[in-house]
ChimeraX commands (.cxc) that place a marker at each C-alpha (Angstrom):
marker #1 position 21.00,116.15,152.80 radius 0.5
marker #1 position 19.03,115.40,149.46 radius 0.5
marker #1 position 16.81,118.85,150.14 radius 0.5
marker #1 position 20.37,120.73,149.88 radius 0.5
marker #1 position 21.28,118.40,146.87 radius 0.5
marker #1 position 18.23,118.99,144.93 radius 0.5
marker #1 position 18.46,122.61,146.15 radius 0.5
marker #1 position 22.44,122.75,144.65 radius 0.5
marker #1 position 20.96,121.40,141.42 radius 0.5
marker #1 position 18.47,123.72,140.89 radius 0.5
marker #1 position 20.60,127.07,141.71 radius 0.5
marker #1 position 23.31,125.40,139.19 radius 0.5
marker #1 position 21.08,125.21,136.44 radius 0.5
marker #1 position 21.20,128.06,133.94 radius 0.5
marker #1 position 17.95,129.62,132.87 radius 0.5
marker #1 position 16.93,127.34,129.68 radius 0.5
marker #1 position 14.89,129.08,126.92 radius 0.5
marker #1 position 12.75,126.11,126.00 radius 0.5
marker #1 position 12.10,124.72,122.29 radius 0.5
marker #1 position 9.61,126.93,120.15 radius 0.5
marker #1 position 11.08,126.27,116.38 radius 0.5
marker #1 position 8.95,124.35,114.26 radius 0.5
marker #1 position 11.57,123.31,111.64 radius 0.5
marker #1 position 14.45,121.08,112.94 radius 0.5
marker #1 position 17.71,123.51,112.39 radius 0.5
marker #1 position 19.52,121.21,111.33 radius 0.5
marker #1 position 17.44,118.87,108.66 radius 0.5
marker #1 position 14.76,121.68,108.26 radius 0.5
marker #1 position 11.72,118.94,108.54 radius 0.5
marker #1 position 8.87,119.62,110.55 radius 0.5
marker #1 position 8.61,119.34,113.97 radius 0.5
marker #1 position 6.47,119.51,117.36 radius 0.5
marker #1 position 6.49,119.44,120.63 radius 0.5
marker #1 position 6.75,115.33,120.53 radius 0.5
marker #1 position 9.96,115.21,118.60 radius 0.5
marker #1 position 13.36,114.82,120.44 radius 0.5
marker #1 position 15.16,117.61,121.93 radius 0.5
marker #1 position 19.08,119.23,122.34 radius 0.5
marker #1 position 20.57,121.83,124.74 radius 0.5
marker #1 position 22.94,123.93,122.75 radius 0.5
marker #1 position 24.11,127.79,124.29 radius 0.5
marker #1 position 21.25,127.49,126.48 radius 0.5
marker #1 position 18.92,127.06,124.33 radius 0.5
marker #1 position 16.37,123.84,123.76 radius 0.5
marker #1 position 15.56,122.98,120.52 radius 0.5
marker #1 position 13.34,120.31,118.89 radius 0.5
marker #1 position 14.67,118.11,115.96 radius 0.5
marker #1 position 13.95,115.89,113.65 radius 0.5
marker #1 position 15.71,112.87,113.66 radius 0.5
marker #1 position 18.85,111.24,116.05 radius 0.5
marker #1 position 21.76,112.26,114.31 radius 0.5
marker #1 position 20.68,115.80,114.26 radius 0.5
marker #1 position 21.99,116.52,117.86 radius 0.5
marker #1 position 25.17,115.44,117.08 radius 0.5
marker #1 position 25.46,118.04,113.67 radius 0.5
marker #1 position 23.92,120.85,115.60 radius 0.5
marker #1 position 26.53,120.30,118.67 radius 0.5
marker #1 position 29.42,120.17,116.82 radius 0.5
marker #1 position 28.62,123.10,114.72 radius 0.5
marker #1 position 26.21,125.65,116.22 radius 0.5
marker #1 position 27.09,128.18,113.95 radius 0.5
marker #1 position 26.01,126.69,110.63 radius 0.5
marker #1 position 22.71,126.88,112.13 radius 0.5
marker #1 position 22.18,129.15,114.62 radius 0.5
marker #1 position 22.02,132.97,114.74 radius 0.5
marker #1 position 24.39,134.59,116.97 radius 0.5
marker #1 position 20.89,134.53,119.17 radius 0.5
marker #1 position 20.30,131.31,119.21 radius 0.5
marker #1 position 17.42,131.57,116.12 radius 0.5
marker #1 position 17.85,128.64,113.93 radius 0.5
marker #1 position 19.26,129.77,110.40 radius 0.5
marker #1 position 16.32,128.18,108.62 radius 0.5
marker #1 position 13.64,129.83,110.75 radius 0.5
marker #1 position 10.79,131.74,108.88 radius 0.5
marker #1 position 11.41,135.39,109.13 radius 0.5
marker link #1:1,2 radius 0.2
marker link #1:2,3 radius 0.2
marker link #1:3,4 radius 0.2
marker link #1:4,5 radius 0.2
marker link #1:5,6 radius 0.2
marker link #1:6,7 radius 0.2
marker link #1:7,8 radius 0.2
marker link #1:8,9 radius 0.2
marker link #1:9,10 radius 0.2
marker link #1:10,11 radius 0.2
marker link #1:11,12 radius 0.2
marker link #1:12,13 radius 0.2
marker link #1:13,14 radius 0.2
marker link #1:14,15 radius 0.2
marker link #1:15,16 radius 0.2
marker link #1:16,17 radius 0.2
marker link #1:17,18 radius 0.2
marker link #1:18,19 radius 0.2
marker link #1:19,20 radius 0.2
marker link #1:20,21 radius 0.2
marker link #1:21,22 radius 0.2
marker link #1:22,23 radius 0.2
marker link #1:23,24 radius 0.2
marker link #1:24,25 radius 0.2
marker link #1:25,26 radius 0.2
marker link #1:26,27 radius 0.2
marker link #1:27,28 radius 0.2
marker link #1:28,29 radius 0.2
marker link #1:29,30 radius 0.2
marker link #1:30,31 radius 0.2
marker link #1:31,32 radius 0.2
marker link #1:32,33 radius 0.2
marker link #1:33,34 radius 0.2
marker link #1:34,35 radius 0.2
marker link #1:35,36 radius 0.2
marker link #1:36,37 radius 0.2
marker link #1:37,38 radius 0.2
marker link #1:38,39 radius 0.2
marker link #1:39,40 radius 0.2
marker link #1:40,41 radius 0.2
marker link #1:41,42 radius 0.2
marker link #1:42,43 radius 0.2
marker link #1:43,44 radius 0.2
marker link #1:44,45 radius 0.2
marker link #1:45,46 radius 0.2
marker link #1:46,47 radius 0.2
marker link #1:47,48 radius 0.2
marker link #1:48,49 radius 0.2
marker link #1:49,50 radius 0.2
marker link #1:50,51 radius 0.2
marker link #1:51,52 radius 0.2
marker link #1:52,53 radius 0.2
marker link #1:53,54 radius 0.2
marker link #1:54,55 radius 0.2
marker link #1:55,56 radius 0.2
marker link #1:56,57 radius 0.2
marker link #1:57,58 radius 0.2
marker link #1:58,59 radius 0.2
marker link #1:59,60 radius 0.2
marker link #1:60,61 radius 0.2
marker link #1:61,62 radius 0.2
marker link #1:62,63 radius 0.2
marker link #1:63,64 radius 0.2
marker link #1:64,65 radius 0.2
marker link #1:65,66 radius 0.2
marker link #1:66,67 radius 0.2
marker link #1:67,68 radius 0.2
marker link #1:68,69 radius 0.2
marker link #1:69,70 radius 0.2
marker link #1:70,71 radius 0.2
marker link #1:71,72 radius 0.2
marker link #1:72,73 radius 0.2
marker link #1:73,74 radius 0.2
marker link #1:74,75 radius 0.2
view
């Protein structure tokens, strides 16, 4: 029963582009691949401090690219 649980879990989960900005997307500090992370579209992203997740939740779009590139990034 927990193989077809665990088995459930995995097919459910959506293919997750993990973290690569270095600047936090919402604060725009440095960060690495220590610092705290957030799910948002399917996306991971580092950041720098707690009450980033919450901005960058509730408002994706004033700082992420329709493709999921943080605003701030270095072009």
């Amino acid at each position: 029963m927990l193989t077809i649980l665990i088995t459930a879990a995995l097919v459910a989960t959506p293919n997750l582009k993990p973290a690569t900005n270095t600047v936090c997307p919402v604060g725009g500090d440095k960060v690495s691949a220590k610092s705290q992370k957030v799910v948002v579209r399917g996306h991971e992203y580092y950041l720098c401090c707690p009450g980033c997740d919450k901005l960058l939740k509730a408002n994706p779009d004033k700082y992420l690219e329709k493709d999921g590139t943080p605003k701030n990034a270095k072009k």
